[in-house]
N, C-alpha and C positions, 0 to 999 in steps of 0.2 A: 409469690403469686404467679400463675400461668399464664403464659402469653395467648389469647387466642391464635390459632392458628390463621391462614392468609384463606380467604374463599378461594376456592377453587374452582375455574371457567367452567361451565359445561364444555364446551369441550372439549376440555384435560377429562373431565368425569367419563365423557362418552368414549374419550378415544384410551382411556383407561380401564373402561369395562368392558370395548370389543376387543384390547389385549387381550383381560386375562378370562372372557368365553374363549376366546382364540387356542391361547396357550391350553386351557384346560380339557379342549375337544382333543386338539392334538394329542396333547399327555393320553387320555383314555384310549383316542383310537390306536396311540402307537403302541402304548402298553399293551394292548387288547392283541394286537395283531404278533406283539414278540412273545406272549405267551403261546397264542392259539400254533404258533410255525412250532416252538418248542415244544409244546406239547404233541404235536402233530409227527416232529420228527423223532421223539419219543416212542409214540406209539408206533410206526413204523420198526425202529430197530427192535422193540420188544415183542413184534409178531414174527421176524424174522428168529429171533431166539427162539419161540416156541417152535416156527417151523424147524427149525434144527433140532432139536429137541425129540417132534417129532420123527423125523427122521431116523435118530440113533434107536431109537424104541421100536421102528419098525424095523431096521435092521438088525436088530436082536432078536425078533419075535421070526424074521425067515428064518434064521440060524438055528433054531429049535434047540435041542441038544448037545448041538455037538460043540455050542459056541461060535467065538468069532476072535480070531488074532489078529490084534490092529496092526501087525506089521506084515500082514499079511495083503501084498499091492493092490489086492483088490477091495480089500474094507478101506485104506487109507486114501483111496479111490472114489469111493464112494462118501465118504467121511468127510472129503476138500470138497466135492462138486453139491453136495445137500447143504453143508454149511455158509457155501459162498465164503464169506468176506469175514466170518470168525473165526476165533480159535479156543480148539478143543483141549483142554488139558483132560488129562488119565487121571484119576484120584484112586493111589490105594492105602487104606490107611490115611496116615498123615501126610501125607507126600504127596506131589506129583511124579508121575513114573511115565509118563510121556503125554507129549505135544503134538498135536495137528494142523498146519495152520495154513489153509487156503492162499491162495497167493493173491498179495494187498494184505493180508491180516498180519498185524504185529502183535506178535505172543508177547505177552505180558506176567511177572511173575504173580502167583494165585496164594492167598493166604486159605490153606483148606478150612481153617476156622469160620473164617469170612463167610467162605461158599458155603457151607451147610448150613444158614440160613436164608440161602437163596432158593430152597426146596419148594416152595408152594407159587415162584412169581416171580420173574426179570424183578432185579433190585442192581443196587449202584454198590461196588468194592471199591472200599478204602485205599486213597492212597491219591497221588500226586497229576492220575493219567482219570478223563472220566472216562470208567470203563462200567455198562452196562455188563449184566451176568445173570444166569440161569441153570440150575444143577439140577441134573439127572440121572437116578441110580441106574446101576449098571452089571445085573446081576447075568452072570454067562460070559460079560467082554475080559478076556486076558490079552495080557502083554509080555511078546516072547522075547526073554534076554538070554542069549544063548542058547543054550538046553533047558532055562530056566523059564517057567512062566508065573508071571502074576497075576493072579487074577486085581480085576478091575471093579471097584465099589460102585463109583460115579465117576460123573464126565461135568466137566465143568465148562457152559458156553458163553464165551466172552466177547461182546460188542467192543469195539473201540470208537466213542461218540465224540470225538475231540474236533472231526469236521464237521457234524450239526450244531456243534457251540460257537463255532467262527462264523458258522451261515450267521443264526441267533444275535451272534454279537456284532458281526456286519449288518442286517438286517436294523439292530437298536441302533447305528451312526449312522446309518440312512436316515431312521425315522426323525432322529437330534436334529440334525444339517436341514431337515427338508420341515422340520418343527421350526425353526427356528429362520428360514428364509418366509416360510409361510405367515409366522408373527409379526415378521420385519413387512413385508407385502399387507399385509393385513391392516397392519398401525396405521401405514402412508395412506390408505385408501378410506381408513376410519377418520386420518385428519383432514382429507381433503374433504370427504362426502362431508362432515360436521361441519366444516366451514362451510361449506356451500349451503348445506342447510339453514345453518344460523347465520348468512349473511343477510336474509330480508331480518333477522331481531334486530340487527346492528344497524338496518336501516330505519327500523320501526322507533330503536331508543335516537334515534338524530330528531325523526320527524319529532319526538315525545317532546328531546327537548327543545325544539325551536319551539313549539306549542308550550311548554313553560317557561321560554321567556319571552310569552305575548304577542307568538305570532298564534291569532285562535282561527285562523282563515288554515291552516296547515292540515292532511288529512293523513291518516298513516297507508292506508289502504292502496296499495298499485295494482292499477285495471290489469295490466299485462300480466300482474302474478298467475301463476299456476294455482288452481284450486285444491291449494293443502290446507295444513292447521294455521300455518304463520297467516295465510290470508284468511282463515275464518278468525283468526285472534284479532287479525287487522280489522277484519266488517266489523267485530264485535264492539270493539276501541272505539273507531269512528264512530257507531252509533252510540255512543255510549257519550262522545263528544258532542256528538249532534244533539243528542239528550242535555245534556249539560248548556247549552249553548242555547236550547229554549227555556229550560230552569231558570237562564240566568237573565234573557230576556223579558219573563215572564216575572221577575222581582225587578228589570227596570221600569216595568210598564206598571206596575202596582206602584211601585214606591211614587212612581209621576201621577196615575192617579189617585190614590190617595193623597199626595200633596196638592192636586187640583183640588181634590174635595173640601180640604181643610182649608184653601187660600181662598176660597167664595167666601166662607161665614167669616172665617178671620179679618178679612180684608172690610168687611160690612160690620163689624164690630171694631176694627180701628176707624174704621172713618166715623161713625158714630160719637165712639170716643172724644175725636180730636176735635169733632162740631163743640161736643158739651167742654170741652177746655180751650177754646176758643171765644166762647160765651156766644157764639152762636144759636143757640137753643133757648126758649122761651118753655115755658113752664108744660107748656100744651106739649112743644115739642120734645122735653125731656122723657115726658109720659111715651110719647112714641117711641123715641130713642133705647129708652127702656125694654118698652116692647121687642121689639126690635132686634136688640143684643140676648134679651132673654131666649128667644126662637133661634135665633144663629146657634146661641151655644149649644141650646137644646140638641140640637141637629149635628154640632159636634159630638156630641155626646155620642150620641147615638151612631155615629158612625166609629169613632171610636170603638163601643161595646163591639159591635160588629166585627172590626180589625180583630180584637181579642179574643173573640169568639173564635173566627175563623185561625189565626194564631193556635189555638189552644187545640181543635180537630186538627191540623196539619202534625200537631206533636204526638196525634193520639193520646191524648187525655183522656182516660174513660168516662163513660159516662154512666149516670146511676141506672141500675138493672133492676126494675121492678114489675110486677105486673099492673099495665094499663089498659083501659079500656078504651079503645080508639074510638069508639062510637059515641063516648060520650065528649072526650078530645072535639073531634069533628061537631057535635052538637052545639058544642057551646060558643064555638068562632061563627056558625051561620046563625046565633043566636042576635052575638053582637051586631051582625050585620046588619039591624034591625033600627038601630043607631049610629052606625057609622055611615051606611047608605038604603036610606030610608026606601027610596024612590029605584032599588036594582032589582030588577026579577030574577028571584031565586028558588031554584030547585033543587031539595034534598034529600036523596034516597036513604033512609037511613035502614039497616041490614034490621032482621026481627030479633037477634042475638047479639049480646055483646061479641065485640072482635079485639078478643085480648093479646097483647106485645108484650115483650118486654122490654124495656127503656126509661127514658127521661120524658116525664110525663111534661114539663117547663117547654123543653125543648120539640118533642110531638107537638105541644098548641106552636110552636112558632113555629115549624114545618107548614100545620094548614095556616096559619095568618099569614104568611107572608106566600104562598100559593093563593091566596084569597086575596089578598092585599094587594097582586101583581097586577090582578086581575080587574081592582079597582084603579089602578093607577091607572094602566095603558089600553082601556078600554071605553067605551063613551057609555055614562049610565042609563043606556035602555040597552045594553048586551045583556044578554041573560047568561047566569052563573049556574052551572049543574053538576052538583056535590053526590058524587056515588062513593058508596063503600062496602066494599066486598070480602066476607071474615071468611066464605064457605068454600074455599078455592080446595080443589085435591091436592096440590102440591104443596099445602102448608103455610101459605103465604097469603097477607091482606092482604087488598088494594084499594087503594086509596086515586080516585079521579077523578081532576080538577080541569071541567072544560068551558069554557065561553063560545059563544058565535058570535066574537067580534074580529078584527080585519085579520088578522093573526099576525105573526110574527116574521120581519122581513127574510125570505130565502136564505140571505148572506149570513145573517145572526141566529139561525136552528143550530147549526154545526156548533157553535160556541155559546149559546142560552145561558150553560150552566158556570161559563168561566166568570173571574171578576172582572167586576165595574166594564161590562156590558151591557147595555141601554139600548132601548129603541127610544125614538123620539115622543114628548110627551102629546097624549091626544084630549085636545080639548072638550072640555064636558057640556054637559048643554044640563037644562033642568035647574033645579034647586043648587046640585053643588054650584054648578058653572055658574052662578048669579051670584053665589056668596064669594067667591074668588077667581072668577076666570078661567084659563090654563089648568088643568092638575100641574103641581110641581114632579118634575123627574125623579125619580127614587137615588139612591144611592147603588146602581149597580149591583149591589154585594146579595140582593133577597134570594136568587134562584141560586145562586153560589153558596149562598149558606143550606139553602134547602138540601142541594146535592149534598153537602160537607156532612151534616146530621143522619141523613139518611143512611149512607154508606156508614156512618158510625152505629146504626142500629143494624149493620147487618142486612140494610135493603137495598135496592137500586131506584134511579128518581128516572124517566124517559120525559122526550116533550116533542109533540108532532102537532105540527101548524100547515097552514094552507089557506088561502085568501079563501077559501070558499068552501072550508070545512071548520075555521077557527081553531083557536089553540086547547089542543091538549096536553096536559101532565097526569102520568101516571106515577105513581108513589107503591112499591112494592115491598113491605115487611115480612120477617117470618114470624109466621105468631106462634102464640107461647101455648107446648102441647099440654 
C-alpha cells in the first residue's frame, strides 16, 4: 500500500516554482546566447575563407596567360597579406606540394580527400584540431621546384577555429557560475517574499482558530493591512462571520420565541389541568375548562403548522406548479370577509381577465388570507380594505395590493415587517367584533414571514410601505404564467 506523500507548504510550492521559471529562463537565455556567439563567430571565419578565396581567383584572372609561380616573392606576398590569418595549402594531384601560411596561421596537415568536398562552401576537416576549410581550383597557379614546375589543381583555405571554441566554451562557464548564483539569489528572495506574503495567512489561521475555540468577538481582518488578496480574503471571512453570527442570533431569537409562544397556551392548559385534579372545578366549570384547553391547543396547533411551514420553505421544498387563476384566489378570501367581518368596508378591484401563475393554489389563498387577516388583526374595524389586482403588467408579472387606511405600521417595524414573530401591538376594536370580545388577540408574529417565505417560493417579491398618514401598503409581485 502507498504511503500518501506529506502536503507540501505553499511556500516550498511557490519557492519551487520560481526555482525552476528561474532555472529554465536562465537555461534558454544562456543556450540562446552560446549558440547565437557560435554561430556568429562561424560565420565570420567562413566570410573570411571566401574572402581568400576571392582573392586567389583574382590573382589568377590578373596573370592572364602567362600564369603565376607561387614561389615567386611577389604572389607569396600577396597570397600571406589577402589571406590574413590562414593557410594555403597547394593541391596537386593527391598531394600537397606546398604551403602558405600568413603569420599567426598554423598549417595543419590536409587530407586531399577531405578537401574536394569542400568545393561548393567552408565545411569542418576531419581530425583532432577544428579546423574550418574552403577549396579552390587553381587552373594556371604552378609550383617551381628547381627547374621543375608543377602545375597546381586547387588551393585549399584553412581556418584554425580553436580560439572561437574557448571564447564559446568560456562564454558557457560564465553563463553556468552566473546561472547558478542567479538561481541561488532568486530562491533567497522567492523565500523571503513568500513568507512575507503569507505571513498575514499565518495570522488569519491564529485569529480562525481562537474563533474555533469560542472566542466569536475575534475578527481576522487588520485595518492597517495593505489592500491585497489576504485582506479581501480577510473582509470576506469577517463578513461572512458577521453573517454567521446574525444566523446564529437570529435561531436564538426564534427558538425564545417560539418558546414564548408555546409557554402561554401550555402554561393555561396546565393550570387548567391541575384545577380539574385538584377537584376544583364544578361541572359549569369543567365546561369552561374544557373550553378553554380546546382554544389553547387549537392555537398550538396552529402555530406549530406555521413552524413547519416556515421549516419546510427554508429547505426549499418545492412547491406544486400548476396553473392558477389568482383572480379567483383573490375572490374567494374577500368573499369570506363577508363572514368573518361583517361590519369592514371593503373594496375590490377585481382585473376583467383572469391572472394566471403558476404555483400552489393552497398556499396563494394563504398569501391573501393572512395579508387580509393582518389587516383585520391590527386595524380598528371601520379602516377600510382595498384589494387591487393587476394581471396586465408589460413586464410579465401580477400584482397583487393589499392596502388599508388605518394608523400604519410603527417607523421602527417597516425595516423588519417581514422577519419572524414581529408584532405590533394589538389595536382594539370597536363595533360588533369589540362587544363580542374586546381586545383583538395579537397574531402569532409568523403571518407576514410566511407571506414573504411563499412568495419568494413562487418566484415573486412581497414589498410593504406604511406611514401614519398614508396607511399600510403590501405589494405582492408574481410572474405569471405566459
Amino acid at each position: 500500500m502507498r504511503r500518501p506523500r506529506p502536503p507540501r507548504s505553499i511556500r516550498g510550492r511557490v519557492v519551487a516554482g520560481v526555482a525552476g521559471a528561474v532555472v529554465l529562463a536562465l537555461l534558454v537565455a544562456g543556450l540562446l546566447s552560446v549558440v547565437a556567439l557560435r554561430a556568429s563567430l562561424l560565420a565570420r571565419t567562413d566570410d573570411r575563407l571566401r574572402d581568400g578565396a576571392g582573392t586567389v581567383r583574382q590573382a589568377l584572372g590578373a596573370a592572364g596567360d602567362d600564369g603565376l609561380l607561387v614561389r615567386d616573392a611577389r604572389v607569396r606576398v600577396l597570397l600571406e597579406a589577402s589571406t590574413a590569418d590562414l593557410a594555403v595549402h597547394l593541391v596537386a594531384g593527391d598531394r600537397v606540394v606546398e604551403t602558405v601560411a600568413a603569420s599567426g596561421a598554423v598549417p595543419a596537415p590536409v587530407d586531399v580527400a577531405d578537401a574536394d568536398a569542400l568545393r561548393d562552401g567552408p565545411g569542418w576537416l576531419p581530425g583532432d584540431r577544428p579546423l574550418r576549410a574552403l577549396t579552390v581550383e587553381t587552373p594556371g597557379l604552378t609550383v617551381a621546384d628547381g627547374d621543375a614546375e608543377t602545375a597546381v589543381d586547387e588551393v585549399v583555405l584553412v581556418a584554425d577555429v580553436s580560439e572561437d571554441r574557448r571564447t564559446v566554451a568560456s562564454l558557457a562557464r560564465i553563463e553556468v557560475a552566473a546561472g547558478a548564483g542567479a538561481t541561488v539569489v532568486g530562491v533567497v528572495l522567492a523565500w523571503w517574499a513568500a513568507g512575507a506574503g503569507l505571513r498575514p495567512l499565518r495570522r488569519m489561521a491564529a485569529s480562525a482558530e481562537r474563533i474555533a475555540a469560542g472566542d466569536r468577538s475575534v475578527r481576522i481582518h487588520d485595518p492597517a493591512a495593505q489592500p491585497t488578496e489576504t485582506r479581501l480574503l480577510a473582509t470576506a471571512l469577517d463578513e461572512a462571520l458577521d453573517q454567521r453570527a446574525v444566523a446564529e442570533q437570529r435561531v436564538r431569537d426564534f427558538v425564545a420565541d417560539a418558546a414564548h409562544e408555546l409557554r402561554t397556551p401550555l402554561t393555561s392548559v396546565h393550570g387548567w389541568a391541575d384545577l380539574y385534579l385538584q377537584g376544583a372545578l364544578d361541572e359549569d366549570g369543567l365546561d369552561r375548562a374544557m373550553e378553554r384547553i380546546g382554544r389553547e391547543t387549537t392555537r398550538m396547533r396552529h402555530l406549530v403548522e406555521e413552524l413547519a411551514l416556515l421549516a419546510r420553505l427554508d429547505a426549499d421544498v418545492p412547491l406544486r406548479a400548476e396553473a392558477v387563476d389568482l383572480r379567483g384566489v383573490v375572490a374567494d378570501v374577500v368573499a369570506d370577509l363577508g363572514v368573518l367581518a361583517p361590519g369592514r368596508p371593503v373594496v375590490w378591484r377585481p382585473p376583467a381577465e383572469p391572472v394566471v401563475v403558476a404555483g400552489d393554489r393552497d398556499r396563494l389563498v394563504q398569501v391573501v388570507q393572512n395579508l387580509v387577516g393582518n389587516v383585520l388583526r391590527h386595524t380598528p374595524a371601520s379602516v377600510r380594505l382595498t384589494v387591487t389586482l393587476d394581471g396586465s403588467a408589460a413586464d410579465g408579472r401580477a400584482r397583487l395590493v393589499v392596502h388599508d387606511d388605518g394608523p400604519g405600521v410603527p417607523p421602527e417595524l417597516v425595516p423588519r415587517a417581514f422577519d419572524r414573530f414581529v408584532r405590533s401591538r394589538a389595536v382594539p376594536a370597536t363595533g360588533p367584533q369589540g362587544a363580542a370580545g374586546g381586545p383583538r388577540r395579537e397574531g402569532s408574529g409568523l403571518g407576514l414571514a410566511i407571506v414573504d417565505a411563499l412568495v419568494r417560493a413562487h418566484g415573486g417579491t412581497v414589498t410593504l410601505r406604511s406611514g401614519a398618514d398614508e396607511g399600510t401598503t403590501v405589494t405582492v409581485e408574481l410572474p405569471l404564467l405566459p
